[in-house]
Every structure is written in structure tokens, then in C-alpha cells.
Backbone atoms as SQL, in Angstrom:
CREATE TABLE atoms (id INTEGER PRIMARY KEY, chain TEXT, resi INTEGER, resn TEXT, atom TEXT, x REAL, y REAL, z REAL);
INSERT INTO atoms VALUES
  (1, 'A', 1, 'UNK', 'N', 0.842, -1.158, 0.000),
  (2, 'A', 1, 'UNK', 'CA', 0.000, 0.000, 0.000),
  (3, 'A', 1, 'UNK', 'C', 0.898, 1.235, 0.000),
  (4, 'A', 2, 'UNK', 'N', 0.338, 2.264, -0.717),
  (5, 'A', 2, 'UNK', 'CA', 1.213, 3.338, -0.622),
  (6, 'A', 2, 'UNK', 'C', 0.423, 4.627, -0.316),
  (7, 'A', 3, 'UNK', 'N', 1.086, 5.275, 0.727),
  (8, 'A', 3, 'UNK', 'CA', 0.444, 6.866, 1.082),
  (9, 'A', 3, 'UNK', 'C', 1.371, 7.876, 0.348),
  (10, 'A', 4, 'UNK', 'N', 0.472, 9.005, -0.024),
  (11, 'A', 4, 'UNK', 'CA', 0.585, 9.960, -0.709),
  (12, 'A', 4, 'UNK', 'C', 1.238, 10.959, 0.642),
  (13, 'A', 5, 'UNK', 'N', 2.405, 11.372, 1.027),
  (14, 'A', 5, 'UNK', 'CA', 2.240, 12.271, 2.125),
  (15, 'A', 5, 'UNK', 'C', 2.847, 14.003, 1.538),
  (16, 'A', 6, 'UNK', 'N', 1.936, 14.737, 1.522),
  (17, 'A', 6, 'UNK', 'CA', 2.848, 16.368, 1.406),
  (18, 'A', 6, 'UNK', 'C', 3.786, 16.796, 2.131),
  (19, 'A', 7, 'UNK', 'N', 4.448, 17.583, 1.938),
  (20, 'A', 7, 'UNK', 'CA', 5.559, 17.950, 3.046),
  (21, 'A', 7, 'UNK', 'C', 5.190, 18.610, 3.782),
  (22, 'A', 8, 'UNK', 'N', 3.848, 19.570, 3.522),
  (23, 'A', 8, 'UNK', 'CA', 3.466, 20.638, 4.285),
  (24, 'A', 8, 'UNK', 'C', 1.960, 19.985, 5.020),
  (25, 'A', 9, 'UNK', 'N', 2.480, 18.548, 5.730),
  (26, 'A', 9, 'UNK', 'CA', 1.495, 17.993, 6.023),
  (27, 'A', 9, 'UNK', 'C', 1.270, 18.236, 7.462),
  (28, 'A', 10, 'UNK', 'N', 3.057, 18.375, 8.128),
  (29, 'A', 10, 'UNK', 'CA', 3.130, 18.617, 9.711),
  (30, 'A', 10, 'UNK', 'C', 2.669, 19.893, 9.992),
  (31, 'A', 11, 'UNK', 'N', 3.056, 21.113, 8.554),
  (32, 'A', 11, 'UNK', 'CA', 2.745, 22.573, 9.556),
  (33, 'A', 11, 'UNK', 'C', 1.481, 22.735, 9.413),
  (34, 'A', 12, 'UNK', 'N', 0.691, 21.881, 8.426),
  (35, 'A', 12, 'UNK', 'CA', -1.603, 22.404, 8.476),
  (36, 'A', 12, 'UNK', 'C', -1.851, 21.047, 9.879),
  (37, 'A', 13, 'UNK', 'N', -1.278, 20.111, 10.404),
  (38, 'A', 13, 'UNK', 'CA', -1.847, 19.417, 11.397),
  (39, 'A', 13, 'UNK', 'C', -2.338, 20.130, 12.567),
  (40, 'A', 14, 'UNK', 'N', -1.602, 20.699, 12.774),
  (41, 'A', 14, 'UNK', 'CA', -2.235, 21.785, 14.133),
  (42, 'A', 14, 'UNK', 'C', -2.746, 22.329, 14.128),
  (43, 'A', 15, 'UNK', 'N', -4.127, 23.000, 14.862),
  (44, 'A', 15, 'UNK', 'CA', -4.720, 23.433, 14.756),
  (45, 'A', 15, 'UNK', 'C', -4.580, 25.087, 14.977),
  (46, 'A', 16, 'UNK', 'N', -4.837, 26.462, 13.923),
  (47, 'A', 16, 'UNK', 'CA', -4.317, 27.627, 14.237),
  (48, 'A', 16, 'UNK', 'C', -5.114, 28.313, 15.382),
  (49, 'A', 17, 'UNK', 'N', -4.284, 28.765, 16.175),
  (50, 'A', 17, 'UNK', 'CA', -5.064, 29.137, 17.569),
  (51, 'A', 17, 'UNK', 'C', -5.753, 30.378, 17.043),
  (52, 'A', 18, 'UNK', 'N', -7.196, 30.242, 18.620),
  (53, 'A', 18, 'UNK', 'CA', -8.327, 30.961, 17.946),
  (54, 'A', 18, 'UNK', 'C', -8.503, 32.479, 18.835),
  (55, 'A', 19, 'UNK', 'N', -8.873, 33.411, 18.544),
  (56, 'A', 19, 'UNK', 'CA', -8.938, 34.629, 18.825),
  (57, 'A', 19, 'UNK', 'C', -9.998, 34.869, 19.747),
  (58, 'A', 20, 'UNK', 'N', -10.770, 34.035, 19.363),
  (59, 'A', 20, 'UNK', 'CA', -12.613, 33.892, 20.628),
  (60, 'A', 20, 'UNK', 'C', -11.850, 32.725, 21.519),
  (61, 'A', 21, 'UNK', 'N', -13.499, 33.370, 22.650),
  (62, 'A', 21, 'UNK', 'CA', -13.169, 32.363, 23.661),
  (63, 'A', 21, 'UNK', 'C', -13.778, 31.240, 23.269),
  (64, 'A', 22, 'UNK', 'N', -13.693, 30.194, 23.627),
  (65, 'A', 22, 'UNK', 'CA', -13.812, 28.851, 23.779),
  (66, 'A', 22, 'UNK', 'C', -12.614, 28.121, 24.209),
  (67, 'A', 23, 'UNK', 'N', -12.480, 26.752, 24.163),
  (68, 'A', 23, 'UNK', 'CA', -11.880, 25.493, 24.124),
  (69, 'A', 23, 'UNK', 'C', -11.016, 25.647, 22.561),
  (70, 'A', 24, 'UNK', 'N', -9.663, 25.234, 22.911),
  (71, 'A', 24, 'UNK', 'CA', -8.545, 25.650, 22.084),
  (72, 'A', 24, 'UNK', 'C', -8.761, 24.292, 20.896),
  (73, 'A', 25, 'UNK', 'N', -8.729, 23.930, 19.730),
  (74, 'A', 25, 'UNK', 'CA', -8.911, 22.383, 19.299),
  (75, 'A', 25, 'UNK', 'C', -6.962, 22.298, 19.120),
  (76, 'A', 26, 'UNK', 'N', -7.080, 21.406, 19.474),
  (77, 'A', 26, 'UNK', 'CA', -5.199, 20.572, 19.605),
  (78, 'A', 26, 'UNK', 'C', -4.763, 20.621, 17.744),
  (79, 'A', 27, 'UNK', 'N', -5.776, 19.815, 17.039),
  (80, 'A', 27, 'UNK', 'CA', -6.215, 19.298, 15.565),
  (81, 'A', 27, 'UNK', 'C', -7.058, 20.178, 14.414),
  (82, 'A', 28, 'UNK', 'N', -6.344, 20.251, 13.512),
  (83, 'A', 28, 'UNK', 'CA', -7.029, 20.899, 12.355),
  (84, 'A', 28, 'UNK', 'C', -7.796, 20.282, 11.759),
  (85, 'A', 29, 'UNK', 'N', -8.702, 20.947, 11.009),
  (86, 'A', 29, 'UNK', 'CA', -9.526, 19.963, 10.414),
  (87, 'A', 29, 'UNK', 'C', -9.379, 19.196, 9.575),
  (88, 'A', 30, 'UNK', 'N', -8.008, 19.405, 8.784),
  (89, 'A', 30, 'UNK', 'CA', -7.580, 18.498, 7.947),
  (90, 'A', 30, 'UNK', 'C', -7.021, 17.359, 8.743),
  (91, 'A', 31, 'UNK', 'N', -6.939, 17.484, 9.650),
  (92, 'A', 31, 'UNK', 'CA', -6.009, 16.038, 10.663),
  (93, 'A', 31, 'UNK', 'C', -7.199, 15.473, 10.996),
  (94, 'A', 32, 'UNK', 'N', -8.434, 15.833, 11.711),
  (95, 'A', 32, 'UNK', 'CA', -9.385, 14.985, 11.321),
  (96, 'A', 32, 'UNK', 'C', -10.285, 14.714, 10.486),
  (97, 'A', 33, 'UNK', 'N', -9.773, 15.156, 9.717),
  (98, 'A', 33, 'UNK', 'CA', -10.871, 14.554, 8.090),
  (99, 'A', 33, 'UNK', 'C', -9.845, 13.478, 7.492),
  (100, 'A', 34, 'UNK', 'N', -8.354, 13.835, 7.154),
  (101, 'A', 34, 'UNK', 'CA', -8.013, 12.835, 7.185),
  (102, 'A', 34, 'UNK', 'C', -7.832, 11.297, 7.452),
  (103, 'A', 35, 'UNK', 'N', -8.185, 11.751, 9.078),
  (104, 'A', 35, 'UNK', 'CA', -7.935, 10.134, 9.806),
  (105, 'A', 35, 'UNK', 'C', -9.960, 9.374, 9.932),
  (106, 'A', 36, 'UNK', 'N', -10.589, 10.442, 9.783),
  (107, 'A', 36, 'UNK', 'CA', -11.767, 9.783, 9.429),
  (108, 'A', 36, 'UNK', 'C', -12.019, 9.565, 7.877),
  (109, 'A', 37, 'UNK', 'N', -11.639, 10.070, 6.931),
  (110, 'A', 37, 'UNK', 'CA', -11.326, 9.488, 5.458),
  (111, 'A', 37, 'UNK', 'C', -10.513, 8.287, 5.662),
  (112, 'A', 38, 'UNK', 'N', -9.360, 7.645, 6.008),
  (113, 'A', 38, 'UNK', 'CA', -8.979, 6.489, 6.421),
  (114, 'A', 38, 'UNK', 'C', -9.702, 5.482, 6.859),
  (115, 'A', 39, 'UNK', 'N', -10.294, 5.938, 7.762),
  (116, 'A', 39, 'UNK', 'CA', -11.386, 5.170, 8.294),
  (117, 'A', 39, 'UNK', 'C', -12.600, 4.408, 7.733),
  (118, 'A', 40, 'UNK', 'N', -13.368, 5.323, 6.822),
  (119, 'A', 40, 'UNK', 'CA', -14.218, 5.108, 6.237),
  (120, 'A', 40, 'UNK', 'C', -13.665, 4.108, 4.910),
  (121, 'A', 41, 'UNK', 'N', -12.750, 4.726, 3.969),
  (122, 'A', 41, 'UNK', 'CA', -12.140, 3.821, 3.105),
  (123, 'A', 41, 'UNK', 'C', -11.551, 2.489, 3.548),
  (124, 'A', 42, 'UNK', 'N', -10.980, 2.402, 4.936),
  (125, 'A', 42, 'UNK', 'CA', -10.731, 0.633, 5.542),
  (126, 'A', 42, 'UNK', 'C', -11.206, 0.413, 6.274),
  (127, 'A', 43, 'UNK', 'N', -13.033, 0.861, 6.337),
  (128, 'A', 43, 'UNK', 'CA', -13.694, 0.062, 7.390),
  (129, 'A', 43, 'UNK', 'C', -12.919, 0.193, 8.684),
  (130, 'A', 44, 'UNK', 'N', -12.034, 0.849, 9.187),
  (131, 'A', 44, 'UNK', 'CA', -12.070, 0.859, 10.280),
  (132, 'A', 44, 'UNK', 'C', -12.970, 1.274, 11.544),
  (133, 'A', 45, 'UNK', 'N', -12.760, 0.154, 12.877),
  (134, 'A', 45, 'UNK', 'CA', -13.027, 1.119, 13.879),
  (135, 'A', 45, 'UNK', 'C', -11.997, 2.105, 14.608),
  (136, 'A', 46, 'UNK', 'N', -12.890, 3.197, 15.595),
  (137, 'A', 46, 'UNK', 'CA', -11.629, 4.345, 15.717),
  (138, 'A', 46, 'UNK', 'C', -10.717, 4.143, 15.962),
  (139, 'A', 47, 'UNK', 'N', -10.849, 2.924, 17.065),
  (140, 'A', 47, 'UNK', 'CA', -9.239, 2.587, 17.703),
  (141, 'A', 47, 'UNK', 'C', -8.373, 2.095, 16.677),
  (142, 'A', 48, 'UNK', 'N', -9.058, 1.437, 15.655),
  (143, 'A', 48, 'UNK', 'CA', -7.673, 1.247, 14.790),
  (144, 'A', 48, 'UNK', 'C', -7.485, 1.961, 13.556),
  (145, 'A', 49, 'UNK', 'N', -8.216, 3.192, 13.476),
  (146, 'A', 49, 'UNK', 'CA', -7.689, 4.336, 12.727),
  (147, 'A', 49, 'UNK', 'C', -6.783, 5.174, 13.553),
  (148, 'A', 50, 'UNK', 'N', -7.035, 5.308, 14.730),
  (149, 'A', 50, 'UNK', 'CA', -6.165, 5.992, 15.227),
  (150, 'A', 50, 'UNK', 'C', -4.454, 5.408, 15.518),
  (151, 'A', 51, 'UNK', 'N', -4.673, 3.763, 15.633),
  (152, 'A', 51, 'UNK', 'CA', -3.087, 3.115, 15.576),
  (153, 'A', 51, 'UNK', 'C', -2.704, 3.068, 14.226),
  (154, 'A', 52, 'UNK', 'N', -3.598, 2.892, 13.012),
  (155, 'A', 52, 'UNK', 'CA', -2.971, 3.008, 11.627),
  (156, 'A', 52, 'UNK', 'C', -3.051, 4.442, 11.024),
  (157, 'A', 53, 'UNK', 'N', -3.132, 5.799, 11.330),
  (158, 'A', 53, 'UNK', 'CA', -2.758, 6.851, 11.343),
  (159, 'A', 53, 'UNK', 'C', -1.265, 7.330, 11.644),
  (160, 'A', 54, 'UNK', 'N', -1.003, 6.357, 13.228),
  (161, 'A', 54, 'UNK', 'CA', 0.173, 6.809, 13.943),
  (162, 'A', 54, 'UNK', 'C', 0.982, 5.915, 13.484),
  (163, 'A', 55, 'UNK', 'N', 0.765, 4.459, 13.170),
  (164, 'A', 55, 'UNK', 'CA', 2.010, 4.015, 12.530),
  (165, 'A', 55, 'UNK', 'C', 2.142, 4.606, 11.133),
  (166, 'A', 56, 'UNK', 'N', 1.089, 5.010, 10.617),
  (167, 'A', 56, 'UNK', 'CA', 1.842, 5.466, 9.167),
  (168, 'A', 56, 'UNK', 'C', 2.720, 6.883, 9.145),
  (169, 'A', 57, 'UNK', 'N', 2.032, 7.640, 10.269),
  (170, 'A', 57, 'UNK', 'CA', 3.095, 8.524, 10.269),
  (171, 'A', 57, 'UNK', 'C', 4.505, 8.076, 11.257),
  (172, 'A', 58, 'UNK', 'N', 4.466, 7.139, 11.746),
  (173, 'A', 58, 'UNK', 'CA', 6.123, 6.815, 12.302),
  (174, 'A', 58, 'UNK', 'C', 6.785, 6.326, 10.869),
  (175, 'A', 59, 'UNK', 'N', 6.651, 5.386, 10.355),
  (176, 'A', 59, 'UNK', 'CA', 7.124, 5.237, 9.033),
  (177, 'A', 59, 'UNK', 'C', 7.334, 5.848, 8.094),
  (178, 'A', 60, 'UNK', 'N', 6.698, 6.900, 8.014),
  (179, 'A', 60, 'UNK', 'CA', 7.452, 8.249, 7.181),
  (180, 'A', 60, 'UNK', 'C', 8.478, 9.089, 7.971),
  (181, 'A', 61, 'UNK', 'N', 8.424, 8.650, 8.995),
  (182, 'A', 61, 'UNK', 'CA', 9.516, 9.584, 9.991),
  (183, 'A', 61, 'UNK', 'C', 8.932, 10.895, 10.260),
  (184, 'A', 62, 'UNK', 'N', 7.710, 11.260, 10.197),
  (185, 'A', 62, 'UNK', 'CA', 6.609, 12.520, 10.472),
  (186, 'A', 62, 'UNK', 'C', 6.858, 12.453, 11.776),
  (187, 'A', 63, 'UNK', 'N', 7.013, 13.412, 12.594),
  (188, 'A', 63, 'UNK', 'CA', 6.775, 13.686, 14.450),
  (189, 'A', 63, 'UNK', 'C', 5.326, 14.408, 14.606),
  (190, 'A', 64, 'UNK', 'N', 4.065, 13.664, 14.387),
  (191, 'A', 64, 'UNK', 'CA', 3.227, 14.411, 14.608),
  (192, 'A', 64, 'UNK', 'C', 2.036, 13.571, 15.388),
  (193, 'A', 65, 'UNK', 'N', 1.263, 14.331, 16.424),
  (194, 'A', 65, 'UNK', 'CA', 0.718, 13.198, 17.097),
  (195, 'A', 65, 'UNK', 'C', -0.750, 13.207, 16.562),
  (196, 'A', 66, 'UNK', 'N', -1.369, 12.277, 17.028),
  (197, 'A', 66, 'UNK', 'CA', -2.416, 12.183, 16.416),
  (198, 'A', 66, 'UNK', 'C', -3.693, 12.009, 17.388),
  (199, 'A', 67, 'UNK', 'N', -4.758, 12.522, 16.324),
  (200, 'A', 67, 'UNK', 'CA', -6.032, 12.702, 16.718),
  (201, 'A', 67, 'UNK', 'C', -5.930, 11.915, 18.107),
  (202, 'A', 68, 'UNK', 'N', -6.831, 11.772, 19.067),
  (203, 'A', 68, 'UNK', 'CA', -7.414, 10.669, 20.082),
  (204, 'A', 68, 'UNK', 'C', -8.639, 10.301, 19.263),
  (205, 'A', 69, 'UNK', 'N', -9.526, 8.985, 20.113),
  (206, 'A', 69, 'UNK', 'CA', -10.307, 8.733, 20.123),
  (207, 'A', 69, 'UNK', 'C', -11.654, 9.893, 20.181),
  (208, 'A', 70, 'UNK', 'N', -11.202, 10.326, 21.633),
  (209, 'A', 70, 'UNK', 'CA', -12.649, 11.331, 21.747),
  (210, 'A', 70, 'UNK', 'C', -12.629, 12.569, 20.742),
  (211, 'A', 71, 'UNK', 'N', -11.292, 13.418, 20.173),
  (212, 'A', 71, 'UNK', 'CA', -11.154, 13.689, 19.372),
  (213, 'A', 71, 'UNK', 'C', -11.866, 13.206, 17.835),
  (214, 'A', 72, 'UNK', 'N', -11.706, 12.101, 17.164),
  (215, 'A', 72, 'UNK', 'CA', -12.052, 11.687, 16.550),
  (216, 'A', 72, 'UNK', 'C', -13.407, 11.330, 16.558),
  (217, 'A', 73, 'UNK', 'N', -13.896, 10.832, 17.770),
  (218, 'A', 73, 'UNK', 'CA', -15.218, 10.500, 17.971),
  (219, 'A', 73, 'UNK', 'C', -16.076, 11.346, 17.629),
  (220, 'A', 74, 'UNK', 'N', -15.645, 12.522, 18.617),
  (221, 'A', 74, 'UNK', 'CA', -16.337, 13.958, 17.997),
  (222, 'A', 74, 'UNK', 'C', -16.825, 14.520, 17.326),
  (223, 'A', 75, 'UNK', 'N', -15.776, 14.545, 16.311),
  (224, 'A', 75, 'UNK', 'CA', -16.040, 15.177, 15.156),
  (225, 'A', 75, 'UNK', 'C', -16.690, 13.903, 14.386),
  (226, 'A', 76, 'UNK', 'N', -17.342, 13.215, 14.362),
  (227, 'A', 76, 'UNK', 'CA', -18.287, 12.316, 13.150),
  (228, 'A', 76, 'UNK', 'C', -19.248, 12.838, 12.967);
């Protein structure tokens, strides 16, 4: 199997901090649309989108952490 990864994949993962009040999000929305696009295309459940997210980014040598569960849950 092969992933497509951009280079400018680590600096859109984070989420850009927000100017209003609320709750800060850790994750951009591309980090979770991503890992729920994964999901949906291999039938995964969350827990193992969220371990085949993070091993695919250790294998590219990416340092970036990934969604959680409730994170992910969330946003569906």
C-alpha cells in the first residue's frame, strides 16, 4: 500500500489558535478529516484508525501526534 504524504502535512496538522473564547482544538480539520477518510475507506473502527494513522506517520519519519479517540469521535 502506498500513502501519498505532502511535506506541508506537519505545519496544516495543528490546529491555528483561535482569537474567541472557547476550548482551544489541539487538531485541524484536515487532521481529522483525514484520519476519518482512512477510516471510512478501511472500514475501520476508531481505535484502529487511530493506531494506523500513527504508525503510518512513524514510518514516514513525520513527528506528529495524532487525533485521540474522543477527538475523533467527535467530530463524526
Amino acid at each position: 500500500m502506498t500513502i501519498w504524504v505532502s511535506n506541508d502535512l506537519a505545519q496544516n496538522w495543528a490546529s491555528p489558535s483561535r482569537k474567541t473564547r472557547g476550548g482551544q482544538s489541539r487538531y485541524s480539520d484536515l487532521a481529522i478529516e483525514i484520519c476519518l477518510t482512512l477510516r471510512v475507506v478501511f472500514r475501520l473502527a476508531l481505535r484502529q484508525t487511530q493506531s494506523f494513522v500513527r504508525s503510518a506517520v512513524k514510518l514516514k519519519g513525520i513527528d506528529l501526534v495524532v487525533p485521540g479517540l474522543l477527538d475523533l469521535d467527535a467530530a463524526r
